[in-house]
C-alpha positions in Angstrom: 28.2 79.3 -24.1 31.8 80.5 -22.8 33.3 81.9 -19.9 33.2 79.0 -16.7 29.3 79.3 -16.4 29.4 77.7 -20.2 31.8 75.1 -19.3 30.3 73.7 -15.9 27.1 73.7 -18.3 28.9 71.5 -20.8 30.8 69.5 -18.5 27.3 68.5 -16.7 25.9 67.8 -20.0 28.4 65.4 -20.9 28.7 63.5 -17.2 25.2 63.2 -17.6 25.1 61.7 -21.1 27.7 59.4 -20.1 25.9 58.2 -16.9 23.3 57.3 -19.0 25.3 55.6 -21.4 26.9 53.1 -18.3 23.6 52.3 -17.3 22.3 51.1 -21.3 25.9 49.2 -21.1 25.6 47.8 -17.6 22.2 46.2 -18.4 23.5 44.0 -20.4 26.8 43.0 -18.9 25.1 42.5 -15.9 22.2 40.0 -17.3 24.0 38.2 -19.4 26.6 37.3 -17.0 23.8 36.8 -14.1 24.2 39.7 -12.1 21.2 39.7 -10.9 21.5 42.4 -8.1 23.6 45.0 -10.4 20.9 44.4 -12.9 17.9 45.1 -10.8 20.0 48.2 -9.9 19.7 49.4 -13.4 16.5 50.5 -13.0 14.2 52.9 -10.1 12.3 51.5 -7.4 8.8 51.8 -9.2 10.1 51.3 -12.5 8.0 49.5 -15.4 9.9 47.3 -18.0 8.1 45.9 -21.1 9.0 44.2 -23.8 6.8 43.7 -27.4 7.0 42.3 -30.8 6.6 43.6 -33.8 3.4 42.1 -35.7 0.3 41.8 -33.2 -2.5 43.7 -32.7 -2.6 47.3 -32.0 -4.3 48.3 -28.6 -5.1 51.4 -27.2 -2.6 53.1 -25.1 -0.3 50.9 -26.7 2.6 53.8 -26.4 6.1 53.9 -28.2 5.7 51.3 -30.8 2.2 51.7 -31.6 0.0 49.9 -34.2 1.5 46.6 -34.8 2.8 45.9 -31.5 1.8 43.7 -28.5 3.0 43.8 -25.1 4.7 40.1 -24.6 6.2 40.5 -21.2 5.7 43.4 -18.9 7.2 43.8 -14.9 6.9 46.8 -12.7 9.0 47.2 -9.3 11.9 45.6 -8.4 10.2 42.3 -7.0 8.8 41.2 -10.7 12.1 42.7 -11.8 14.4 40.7 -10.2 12.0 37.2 -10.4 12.8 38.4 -14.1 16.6 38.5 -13.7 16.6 35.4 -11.7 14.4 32.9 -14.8 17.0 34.6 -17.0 19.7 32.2 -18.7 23.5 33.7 -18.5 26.6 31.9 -18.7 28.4 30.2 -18.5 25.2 27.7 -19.1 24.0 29.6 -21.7 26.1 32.3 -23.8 24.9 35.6 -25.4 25.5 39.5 -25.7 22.6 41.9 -24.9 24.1 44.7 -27.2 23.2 48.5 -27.6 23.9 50.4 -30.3 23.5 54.1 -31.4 21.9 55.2 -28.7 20.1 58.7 -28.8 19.7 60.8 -25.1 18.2 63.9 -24.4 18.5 65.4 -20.7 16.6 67.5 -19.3 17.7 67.9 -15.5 16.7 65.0 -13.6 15.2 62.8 -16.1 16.5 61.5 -19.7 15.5 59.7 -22.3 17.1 57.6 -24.6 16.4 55.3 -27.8 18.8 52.8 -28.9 19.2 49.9 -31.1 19.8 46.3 -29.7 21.2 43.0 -31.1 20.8 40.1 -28.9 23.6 37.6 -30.1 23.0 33.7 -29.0 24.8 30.7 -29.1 22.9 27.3 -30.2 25.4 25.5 -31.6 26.2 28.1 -34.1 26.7 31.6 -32.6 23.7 33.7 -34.4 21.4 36.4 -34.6 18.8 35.7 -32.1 16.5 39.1 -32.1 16.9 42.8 -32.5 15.1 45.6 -32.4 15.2 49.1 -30.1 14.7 50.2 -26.8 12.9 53.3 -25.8 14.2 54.3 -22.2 13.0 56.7 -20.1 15.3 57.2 -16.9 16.2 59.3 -13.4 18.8 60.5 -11.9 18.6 59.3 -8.3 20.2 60.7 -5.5 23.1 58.3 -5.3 24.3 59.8 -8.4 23.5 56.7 -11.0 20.9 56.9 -13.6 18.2 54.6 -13.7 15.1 53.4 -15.6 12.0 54.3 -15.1 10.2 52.8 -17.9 12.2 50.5 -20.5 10.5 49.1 -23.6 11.9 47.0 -25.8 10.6 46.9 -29.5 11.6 43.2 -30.9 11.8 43.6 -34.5 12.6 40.5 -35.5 13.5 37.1 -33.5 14.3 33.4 -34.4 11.8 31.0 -34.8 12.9 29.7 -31.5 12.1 30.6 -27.9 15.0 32.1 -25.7 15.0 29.4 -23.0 14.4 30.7 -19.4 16.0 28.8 -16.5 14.2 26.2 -14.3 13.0 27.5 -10.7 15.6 24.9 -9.6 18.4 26.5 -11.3 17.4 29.9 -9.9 17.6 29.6 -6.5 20.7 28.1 -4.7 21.4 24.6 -3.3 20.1 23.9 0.2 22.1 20.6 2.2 20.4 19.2 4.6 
């Protein structure tokens, strides 16, 4: 493509890569560092997040990560989403780094999709390893301009032998005085 029809054609190409690309990065900036509201903003208002591990049984309809995977977790709309984003542990009582990696995105108009690698990286004493595996996003472009996800699903490859700890309803809601 040449001429300024090519270019304006390039140019939205690229803004919308990139758009996509803040909202894979804001995810985890936001959730590890309790952001709650930015996080939830990540993804669309009916939007379906899901997260499986590698090594149970297949199902039918089991989607991206077929045979071998089971659905651990799984939240649709905002509500479950934020409850989600409120159990979740962020510092500075608890340290770790939601990274992406290599991500992948196709656009097409109003609607992407993007596959990237993830490293969740903990601290238990000894910083470590916890889990990693891939995420297979499908997302919008809303109105406001930001990119969203509709669906999310996170493939865990592999994870320590112990639990990510969630925070206590106490901790997640703030202090009331009488």
């Amino acid at each position: 493509m040449t001429g300024p029809d090519g270019i304006i054609t390039r140019l939205q190409a690229l803004e919308a890569e990139r758009g996509v690309r803040a909202t894979l990065y804001r995810y985890g900036h936001a959730l590890d560092y309790g952001a709650e509201d930015d996080w939830v903003d990540c993804f669309a208002a009916k939007a379906h997040y899901e997260v499986r591990e590698r090594g149970g049984e297949a199902t039918a309809g089991a989607g991206p990560g077929g045979a071998g995977t089971a659905t651990v977790r799984s939240y649709d709309g905002l509500d479950q989403l934020a409850a989600f984003a409120a159990r979740h542990t962020r510092a500075p009582e608890r340290f770790h780094k939601h990274l992406v990696a290599d991500p992948v995105i196709a656009v097409n108009g109003d609607r992407a999709t993007a596959v990237s690698y993830f490293v969740l990286d903990d601290v238990d004493g000894e910083p470590s390893v916890y889990a990693f595996g891939r995420y297979r996003d499908e997302l919008v472009h809303c109105t406001d301009g930001r990119w969203r996800f509709a669906v999310r699903i996170a493939e865990v490859e592999s994870r320590g032998a112990r639990r990510a700890p969630r925070r206590r309803a106490a901790e997640a809601e703030p202090c009331s005085s009488a």
